[in-house]
N, C-alpha and C positions, 0 to 999 in steps of 0.2 A: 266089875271090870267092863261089861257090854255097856251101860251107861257112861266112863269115861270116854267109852269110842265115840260111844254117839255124839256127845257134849265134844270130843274130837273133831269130827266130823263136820259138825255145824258150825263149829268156829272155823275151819279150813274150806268149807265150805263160802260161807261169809265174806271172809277176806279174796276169796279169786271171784266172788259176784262184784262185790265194791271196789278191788283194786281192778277189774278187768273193765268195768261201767268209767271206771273215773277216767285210766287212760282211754276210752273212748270221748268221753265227755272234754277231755284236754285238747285232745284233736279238732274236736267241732267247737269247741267255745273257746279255746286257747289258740288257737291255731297254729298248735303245735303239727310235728310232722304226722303225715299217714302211716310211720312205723310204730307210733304211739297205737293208735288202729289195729292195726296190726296185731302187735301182741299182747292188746284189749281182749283183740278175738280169742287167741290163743287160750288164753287164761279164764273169758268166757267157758269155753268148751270144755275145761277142765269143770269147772263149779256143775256144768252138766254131767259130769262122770261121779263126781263126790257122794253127794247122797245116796248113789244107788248102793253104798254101803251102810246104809241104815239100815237097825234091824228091825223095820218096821214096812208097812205098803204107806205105797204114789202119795196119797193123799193125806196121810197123818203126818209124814215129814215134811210137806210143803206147807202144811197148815202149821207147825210148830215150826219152822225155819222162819216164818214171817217174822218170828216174835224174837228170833236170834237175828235177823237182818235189821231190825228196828234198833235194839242195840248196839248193836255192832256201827251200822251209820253212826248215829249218834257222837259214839265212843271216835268213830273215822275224820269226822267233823272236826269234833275237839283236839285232837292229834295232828291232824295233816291239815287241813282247813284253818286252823288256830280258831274255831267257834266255840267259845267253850257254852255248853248246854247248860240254860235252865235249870231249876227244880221240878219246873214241869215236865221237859224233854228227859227227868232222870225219873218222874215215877211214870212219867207214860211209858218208858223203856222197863223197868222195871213190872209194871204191872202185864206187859207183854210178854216176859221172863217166866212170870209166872203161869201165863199161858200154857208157854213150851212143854213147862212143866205137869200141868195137868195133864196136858196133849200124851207127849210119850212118857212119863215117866211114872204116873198114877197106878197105882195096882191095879189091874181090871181080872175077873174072874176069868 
């Protein structure tokens, strides 16, 4: 169950990094309005609260979140972007996956 949370986590986490990055990114290359900004920020500040529910330390969830942020872009691209990725952007993504994986989920003594 502590594993669900975490794989939780980083997905919920992911999605408020890349939907809070994007509506900023709308505002400054779309020139959309500065409410976009706004609740960029917002949604920012959340993705900085999320992890701190990992049950691991600072550095091992940000080193294994890189590798759920790579996919997650990817997958965000294809989705909302309409880009659809490569074989390469799916095992670069994947081989980052497996990262994570070692990162936090590897038995350690």
């Amino acid at each position: 169950m502590e594993t669900i949370k975490s794989i939780f986590y980083f997905v919920l986490a992911g999605f408020l990094e890349i939907g809070g990055g994007y509506l900023i990114w709308l505002w400054l290359r779309e020139n959309k309005s500065f409410w976009f900004a706004v609740i960029g920020v917002v949604i920012l500040i959340g993705y900085g609260v999320v992890p701190t529910f990992q049950p691991a330390n600072f550095g091992r969830v940000y080193a294994a979140y890189g590798g759920v942020f790579i996919m997650l872009s990817v997958l965000w691209g294809w989705k909302v972007d309409r880009i659809t990725p490569d074989r390469f952007d799916l095992i670069g993504a994947l081989i980052a996956l497996i990262g994570v994986g070692v990162i936090m989920y590897w038995p350690r003594k």
